[in-house]
N, C-alpha and C positions, 0 to 999 in steps of 0.2 A: 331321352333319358334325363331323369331328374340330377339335378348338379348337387353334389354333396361334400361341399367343403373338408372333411372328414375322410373321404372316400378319394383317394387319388384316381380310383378304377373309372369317376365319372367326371373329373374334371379334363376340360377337352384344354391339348397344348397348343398353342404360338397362336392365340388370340390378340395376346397383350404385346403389342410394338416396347421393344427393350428403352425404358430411358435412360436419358445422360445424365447424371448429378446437377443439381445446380452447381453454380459455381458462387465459394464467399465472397462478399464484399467487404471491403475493410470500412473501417470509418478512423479517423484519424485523430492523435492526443492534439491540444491546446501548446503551441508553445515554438521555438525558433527554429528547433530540429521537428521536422515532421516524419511520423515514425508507424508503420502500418499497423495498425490494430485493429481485431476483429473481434466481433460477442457474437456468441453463442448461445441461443437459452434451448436449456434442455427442460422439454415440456411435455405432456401427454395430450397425443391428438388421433384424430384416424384416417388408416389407411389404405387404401382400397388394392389386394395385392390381384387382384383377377379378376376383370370387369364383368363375371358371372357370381362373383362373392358380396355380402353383407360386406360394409365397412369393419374396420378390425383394430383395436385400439390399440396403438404403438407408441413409446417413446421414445423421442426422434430430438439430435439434435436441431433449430427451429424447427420443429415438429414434424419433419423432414427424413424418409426412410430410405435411401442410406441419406445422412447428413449433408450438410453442403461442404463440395470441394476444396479445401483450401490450396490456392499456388503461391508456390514461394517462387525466389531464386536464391543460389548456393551464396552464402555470406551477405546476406541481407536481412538484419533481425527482425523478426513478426515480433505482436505481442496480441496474446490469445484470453481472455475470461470466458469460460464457458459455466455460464450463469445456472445454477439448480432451482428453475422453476416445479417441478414435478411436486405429485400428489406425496400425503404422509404415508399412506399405504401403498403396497405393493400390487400388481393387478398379477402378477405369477407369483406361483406357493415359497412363503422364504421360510427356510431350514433355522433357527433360532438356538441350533446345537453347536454350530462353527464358531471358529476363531472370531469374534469381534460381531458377531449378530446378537450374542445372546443377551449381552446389556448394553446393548448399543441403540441408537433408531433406527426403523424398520427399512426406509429411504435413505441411499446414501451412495454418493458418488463423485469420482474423481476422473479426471479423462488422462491418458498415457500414449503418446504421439508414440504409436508403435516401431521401432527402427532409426530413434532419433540422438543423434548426440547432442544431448542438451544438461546442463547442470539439474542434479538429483532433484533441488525443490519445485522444477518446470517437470520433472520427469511422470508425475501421475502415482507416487507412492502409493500404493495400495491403504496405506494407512494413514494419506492424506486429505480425507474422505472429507465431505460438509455436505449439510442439507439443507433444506431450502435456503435461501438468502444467508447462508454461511450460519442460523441458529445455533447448531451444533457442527464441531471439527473433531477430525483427529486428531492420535498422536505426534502425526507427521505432517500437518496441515502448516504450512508459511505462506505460501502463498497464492491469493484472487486470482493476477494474473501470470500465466503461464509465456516464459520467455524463449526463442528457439530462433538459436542465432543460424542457424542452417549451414554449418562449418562443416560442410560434407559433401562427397558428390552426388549430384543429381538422381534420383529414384522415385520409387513407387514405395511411399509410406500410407500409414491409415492412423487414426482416432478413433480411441474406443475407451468403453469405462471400465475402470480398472479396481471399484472398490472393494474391500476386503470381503471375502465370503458372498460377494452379491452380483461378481462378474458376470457368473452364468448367466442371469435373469437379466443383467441391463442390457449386455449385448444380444442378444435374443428378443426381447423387447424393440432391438432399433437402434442403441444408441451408437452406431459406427459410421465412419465417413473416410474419405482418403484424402490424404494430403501429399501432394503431388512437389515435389524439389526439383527447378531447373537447373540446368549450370550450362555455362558457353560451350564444352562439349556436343550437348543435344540441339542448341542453336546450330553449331553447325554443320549441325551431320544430316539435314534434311532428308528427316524422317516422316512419315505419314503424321498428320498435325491436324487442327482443329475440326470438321464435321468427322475426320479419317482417325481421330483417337478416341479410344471409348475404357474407362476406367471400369471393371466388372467386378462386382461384389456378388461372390457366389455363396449364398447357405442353404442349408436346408431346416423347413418349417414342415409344425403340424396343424392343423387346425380342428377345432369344435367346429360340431355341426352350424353353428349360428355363424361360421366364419371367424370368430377370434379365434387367437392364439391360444394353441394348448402346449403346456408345458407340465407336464410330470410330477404329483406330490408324494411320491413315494417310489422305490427301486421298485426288481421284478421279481424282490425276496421279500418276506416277512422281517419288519426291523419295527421296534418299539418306540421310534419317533413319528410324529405324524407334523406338517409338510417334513420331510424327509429327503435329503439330495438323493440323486442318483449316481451310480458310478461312472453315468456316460449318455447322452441321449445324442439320439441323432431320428430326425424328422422325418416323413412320407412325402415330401415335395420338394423341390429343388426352388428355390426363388432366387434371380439375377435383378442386382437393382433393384432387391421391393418388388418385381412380377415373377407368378408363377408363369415358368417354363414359356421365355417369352422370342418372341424372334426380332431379327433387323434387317429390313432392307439395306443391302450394300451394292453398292458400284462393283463392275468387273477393275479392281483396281486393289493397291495395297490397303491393307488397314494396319492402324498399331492397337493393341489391346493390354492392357493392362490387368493382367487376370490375380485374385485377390480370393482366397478360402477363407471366408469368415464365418465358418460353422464352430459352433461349441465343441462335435465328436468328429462328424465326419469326413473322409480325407477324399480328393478326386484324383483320378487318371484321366486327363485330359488332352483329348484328339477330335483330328476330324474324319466323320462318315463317311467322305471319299476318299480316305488314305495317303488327303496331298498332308506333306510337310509340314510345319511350323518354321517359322527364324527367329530364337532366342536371341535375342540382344541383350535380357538383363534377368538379374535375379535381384531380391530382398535387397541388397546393398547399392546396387546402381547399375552400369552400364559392363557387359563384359568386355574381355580386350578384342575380343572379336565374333560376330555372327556363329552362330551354332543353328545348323538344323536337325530339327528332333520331330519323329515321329509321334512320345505323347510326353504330357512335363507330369510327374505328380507334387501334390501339393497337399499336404497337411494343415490343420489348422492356423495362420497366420502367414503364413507362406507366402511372397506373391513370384508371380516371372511374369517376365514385358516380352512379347512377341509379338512380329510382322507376320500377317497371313496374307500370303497375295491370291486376289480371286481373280485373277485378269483373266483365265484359263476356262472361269468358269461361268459366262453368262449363262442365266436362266436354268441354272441348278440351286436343289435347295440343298443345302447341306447342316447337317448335328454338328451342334458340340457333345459329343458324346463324356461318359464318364466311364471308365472299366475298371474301378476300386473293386477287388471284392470282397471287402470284409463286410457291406451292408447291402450288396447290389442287388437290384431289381429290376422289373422290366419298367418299372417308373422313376426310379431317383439312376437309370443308365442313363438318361438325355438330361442334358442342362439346359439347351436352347438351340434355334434354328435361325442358320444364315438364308435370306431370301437373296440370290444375284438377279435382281431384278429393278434396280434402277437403271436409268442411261447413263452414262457417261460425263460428267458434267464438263468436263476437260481433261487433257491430257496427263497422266501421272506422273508427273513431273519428279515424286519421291524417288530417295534412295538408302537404298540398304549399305553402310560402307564397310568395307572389307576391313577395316581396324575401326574401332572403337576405345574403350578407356587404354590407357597406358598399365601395363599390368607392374602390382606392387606387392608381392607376393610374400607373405610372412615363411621363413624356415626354420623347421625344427629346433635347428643346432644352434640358434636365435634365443630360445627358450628359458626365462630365468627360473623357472619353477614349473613342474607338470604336475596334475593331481587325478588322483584316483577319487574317481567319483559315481556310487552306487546306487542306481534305482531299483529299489527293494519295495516289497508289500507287510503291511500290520495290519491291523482290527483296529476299530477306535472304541471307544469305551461301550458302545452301543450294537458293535458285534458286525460296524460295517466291514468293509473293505474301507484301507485307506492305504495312498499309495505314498511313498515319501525318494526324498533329493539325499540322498549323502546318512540316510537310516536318522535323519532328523526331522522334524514337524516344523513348521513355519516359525514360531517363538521361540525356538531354539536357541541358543547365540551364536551370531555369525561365523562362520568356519571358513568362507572363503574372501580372504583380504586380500585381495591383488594389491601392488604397489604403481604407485601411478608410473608411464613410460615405461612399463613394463612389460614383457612378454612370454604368453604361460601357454599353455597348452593344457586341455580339462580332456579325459577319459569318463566318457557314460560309459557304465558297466551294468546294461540290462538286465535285469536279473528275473523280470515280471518276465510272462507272455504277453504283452503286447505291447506294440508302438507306442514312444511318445513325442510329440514335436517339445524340443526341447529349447524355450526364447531368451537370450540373457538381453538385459538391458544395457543399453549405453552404446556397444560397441556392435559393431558388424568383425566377424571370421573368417576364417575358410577349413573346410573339411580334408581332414587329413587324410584318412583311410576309416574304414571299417571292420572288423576281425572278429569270427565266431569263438567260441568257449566252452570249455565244457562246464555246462551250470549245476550241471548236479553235485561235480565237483563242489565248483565253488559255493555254492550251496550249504553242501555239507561240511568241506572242510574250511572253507575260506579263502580257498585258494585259486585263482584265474588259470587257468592252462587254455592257452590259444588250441583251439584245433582245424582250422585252417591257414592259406596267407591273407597278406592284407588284401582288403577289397578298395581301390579306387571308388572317388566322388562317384555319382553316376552324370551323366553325359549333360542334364540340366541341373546341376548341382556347381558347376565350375565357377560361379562367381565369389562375391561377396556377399554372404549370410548371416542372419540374427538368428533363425529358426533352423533344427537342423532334427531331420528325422533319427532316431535313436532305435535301431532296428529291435526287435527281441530275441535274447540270445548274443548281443555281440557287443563290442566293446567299441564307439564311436568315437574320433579322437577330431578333435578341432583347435584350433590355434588363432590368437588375439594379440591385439596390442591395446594393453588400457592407457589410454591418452585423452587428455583433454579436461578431466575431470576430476574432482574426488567426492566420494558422499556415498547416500545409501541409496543402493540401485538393487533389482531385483532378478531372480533367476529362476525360470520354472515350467511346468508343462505347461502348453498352451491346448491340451482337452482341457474345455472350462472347467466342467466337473470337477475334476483334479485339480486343478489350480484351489479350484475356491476351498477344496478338501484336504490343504496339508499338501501339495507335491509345489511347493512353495518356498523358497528362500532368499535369504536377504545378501547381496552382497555389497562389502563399505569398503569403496575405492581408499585408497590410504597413502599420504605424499613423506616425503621421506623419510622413508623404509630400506629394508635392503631386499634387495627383489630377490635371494638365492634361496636355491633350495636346501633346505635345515637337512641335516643325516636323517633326521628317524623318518623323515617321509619320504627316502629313497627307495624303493621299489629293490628287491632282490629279483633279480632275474638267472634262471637257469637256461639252459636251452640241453635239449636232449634230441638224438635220431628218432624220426616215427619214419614209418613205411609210407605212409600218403601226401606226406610235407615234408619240405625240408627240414625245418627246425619246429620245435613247440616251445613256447617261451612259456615260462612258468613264474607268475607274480605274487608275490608274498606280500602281507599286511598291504593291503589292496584300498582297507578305510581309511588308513592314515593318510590324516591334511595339511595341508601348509600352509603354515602363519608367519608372515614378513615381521621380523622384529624390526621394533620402533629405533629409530635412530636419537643419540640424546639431543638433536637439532632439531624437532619437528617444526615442520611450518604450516600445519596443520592450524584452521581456526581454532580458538581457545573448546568451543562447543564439542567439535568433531574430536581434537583431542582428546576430551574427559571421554567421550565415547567409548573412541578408541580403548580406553584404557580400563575402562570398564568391559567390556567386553571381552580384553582379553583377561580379566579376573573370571568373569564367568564362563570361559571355555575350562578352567580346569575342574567346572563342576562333571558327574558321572552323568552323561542322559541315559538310561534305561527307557527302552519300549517294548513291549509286548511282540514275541517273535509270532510270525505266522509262517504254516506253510502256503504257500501261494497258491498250489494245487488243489488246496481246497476251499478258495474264495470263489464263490459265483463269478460268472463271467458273464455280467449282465447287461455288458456294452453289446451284445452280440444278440441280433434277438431272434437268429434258433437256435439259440439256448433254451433249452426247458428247464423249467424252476416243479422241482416236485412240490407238493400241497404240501401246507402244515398248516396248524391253526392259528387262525388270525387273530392278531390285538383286538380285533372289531368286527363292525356285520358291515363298515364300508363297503359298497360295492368297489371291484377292483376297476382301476384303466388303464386305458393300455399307455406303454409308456414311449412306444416307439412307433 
């Protein structure tokens, strides 16, 4: 059978042996203090993801897909320049209607250490964008290099480009890497470790016939732009590490994996084929307080969890990583890869799993100096798409949500769309409160939240520390933080790219002495009334109102950040008006059976397919 790039149905799986990232290497400043620093050049080159495929042109940081590894340890500062060599043009379709494309250059990119607590101007501002050799920057451009003092514990972070409206395409092109955070913790809890730990960067791709990368210039509707975003794409092949659907010879023995969703749409259910277990040790934020066994983790876009797989059980079986998501599934993007238990032994597995792990530091409620009501709704943009929004605002909005520094708040998603969104803030890691359905139509119509069932508990690999957290549809996701460490302008948003680069986008500006309480008008009225199926139905009134920490007349605010400050709360008493939609009758073109009925096209373009 001929192999057709294009055609998952002829590409044969677990050809290609899974690789391990490289790992960086530092090179070091000039001077008395020696201090680790590493470059990066982000370049266009090719890469071969299935040794029955054409080469396939990627941009990779050193031209490398995924990137090379960066290792840190916990309180030990890097220093990062990640250098924009890349072409002027784009080699995937850029949409020239978005925020910051349309008089902007066509190349442009910033990298955003995903999960890190680092000061706003290392943080990867979406708007702190530069091209080639820094010609042109952003609004938000300070500074070459990126500092990341690593004042956190130990995890499973990534790098990835974060520029405004052009996310989809760089991170799809390649440009992602993980950066991996030790701390004395995981020294000494001897864990499965070097050939026994493998970082996995799971997405999924499409390809043209000839083998490059295909990516989508237009939805699966008639819309009167042409390259044109889509509301959502998600690929016909599963790629780990740069190979399609690849396998690893393992030892009968533990391994540690570090499992990483870095697809634009598509979210995984991940297990294994013979139904042994998993042991979760960590999620997004670091190490949990203790070993979790879980039959499958899901993972949303940006997502990661660290588990032990023990294969001691299993010589000379081959075992899936399977996938059972089904909002896109197929009998080809269900497998992600295949375990071979077919090395020897090399020595005795001297690993261990320890029955405690981190010291648990648990945020509560009653802790809380501000909660906000916070809505994911749908609009139309001027062009008749679908566009999805944070808080019924667009990205250049003015800021709405100022935490005060050492503060601690609690945020409510209030779904309101039909479908999921992983939802990422910057700066801080969380923990998930509960979950709670609604009646939407209600609030839809009148405005008004009525729970109608009880709270729903994290789910069982969700108990750690999180930056990303699923926002189910239909329900109201409640998470709780402590902003510390910082102040500046950080970011809060879906991480489906699509969406991100489309407006479901916003900014949040940490802010130091303020008064962290919550103002009356953005108190919540709550009823509670008898229903027959629940105990109580809490019933929430003026549900969009936000809260803004007034300024204290001490700020110790930089001179900059204060003018900020203070400008932007000038322009929150402006009116925003957006164009209401009903949601029901937006395509739902992330889904592709969905049928789009015919209407007459802009053009005699032949159509492609988009998914």
């Amino acid at each position: 059978m001929n192999i057709n790039p294009a055609d998952p149905a002829t590409i044969p799986k677990f050809v290609d042996e899974l690789p391990k990232p490289s790992t960086a290497k530092p090179k070091y400043y000039r001077g008395q203090q020696r201090k680790d620093y590493y470059e990066l050049q982000m370049i266009q080159a090719e890469h071969c993801f299935h040794k029955d495929f054409p080469k396939s042109i990627i941009w990779g940081y050193n031209g490398l897909y995924p990137g090379p590894t960066i290792e840190a340890k916990k309180d030990k500062t890097i220093y990062v320049r990640y250098k924009n060599l890349l072409p002027t043009k784009h080699f995937l379709p850029v949409d020239f209607t978005l925020h910051a494309a349309n008089d902007s250059q066509e190349v442009r990119t910033v990298t955003h250490l995903h999960g890190a607590n680092v000061d706003w101007e290392s943080d990867g501002h979406p708007e702190a964008w530069y091209t080639r050799d820094y010609m042109h920057t952003g609004p938000k451009f300070n500074k070459e290099v990126h500092e990341y003092t690593n004042h956190q514990p130990g995890t499973t972070m990534w790098y990835h480009d974060h520029a405004m409206a052009l996310t989809r395409l760089n991170v799809y092109a390649g440009l992602a890497g993980f950066y991996l955070l030790r701390d004395a913790l995981e020294e000494r809890s001897n864990l499965p470790c070097g050939d026994y730990e493998y970082p996995i960067l799971i997405q999924d791709k499409s390809f043209n016939e000839d083998g490059s990368l295909f990516y989508p210039d237009e939805p699966p509707f008639p819309v009167p732009v042409h390259p044109s975003i889509t509301p959502g794409f998600v690929g016909n092949t599963i790629v780990v590490n740069g190979k399609v659907w690849p396998f690893l010879n393992v030892e009968p023995r533990k391994y540690r994996f570090r499992f990483l969703n870095g697809s634009n749409r598509r979210g995984y259910v991940i297990s294994l084929s013979n139904g042994e277990p998993m042991i979760q040790i960590g999620t997004d934020g670091g190490f949990l307080t203790a070993p979790r066994e879980i039959q499958s983790v899901e993972l949303l876009p940006a997502e990661r969890t660290d588990v032990i797989i023990d294969f001691s059980n299993c010589d000379g079986q081959e075992i899936l990583l399977v996938n059972s998501d089904e909002d896109f599934i197929d009998e080809h993007t269900n497998v992600i890869m295949q375990f071979k238990v077919t090395l020897p032994l090399k020595c005795e597995d001297i690993s261990e799993i320890p029955e405690m792990l981190a010291v648990s530091m648990d945020l509560h409620p009653h802790h809380a100096h501000i909660e906000r009501q916070l809505p994911l709704t749908a609009t139309t943009d001027e062009f008749g798409r679908p566009m999805l929004l944070l808080n019924n605002r667009m990205y250049h909005d003015p800021a709405t949500e100022k935490p005060a520094l050492d503060s601690i708040e609690m945020w409510n998603f209030i779904n309101a769309t039909p479908f999921i969104h992983p939802i990422h803030l910057h700066l801080i890691q969380f923990k998930i409160v509960e979950r709670r359905p609604f009646d939407l139509e209600l609030y839809q119509n009148e405005g008004r939240l009525e729970f109608t069932g009880p709270p729903e508990e994290p789910r069982d690999y969700e108990q750690g520390w999180k930056d990303t957290v699923k926002a189910d549809a239909g329900k109201v996701t409640k998470i709780i933080m402590h902003w510390k460490d910082h102040i500046g302008h950080y970011m809060w948003h879906c991480h489906f790219l699509e969406h991100e680069d489309h407006d479901m986008m916003r900014p949040i500006l940490v802010m130091k002495d303020v008064h962290p309480v919550q103002q009356p008008h953005a108190e919540a009225e709550i009823e509670h009334s008898p229903s027959e199926h629940q105990e109580t139905v809490a019933i929430i009134e003026n549900s969009n109102q936000q809260t803004t920490p007034l300024l204290s007349n001490d700020s110790g605010l930089s001179q900059a950040t204060e003018d900020r400050s203070v400008r932007l709360e000038e322009e929150d008493k402006q009116t925003i008006v957006h164009q209401e939609t009903d949601i029901r009758k937006i395509p739902q073109p992330i889904f592709p059976s969905a049928k789009v009925q015919p209407q007459e096209r802009m053009s005699t373009r032949p159509r492609r397919k988009w998914y």
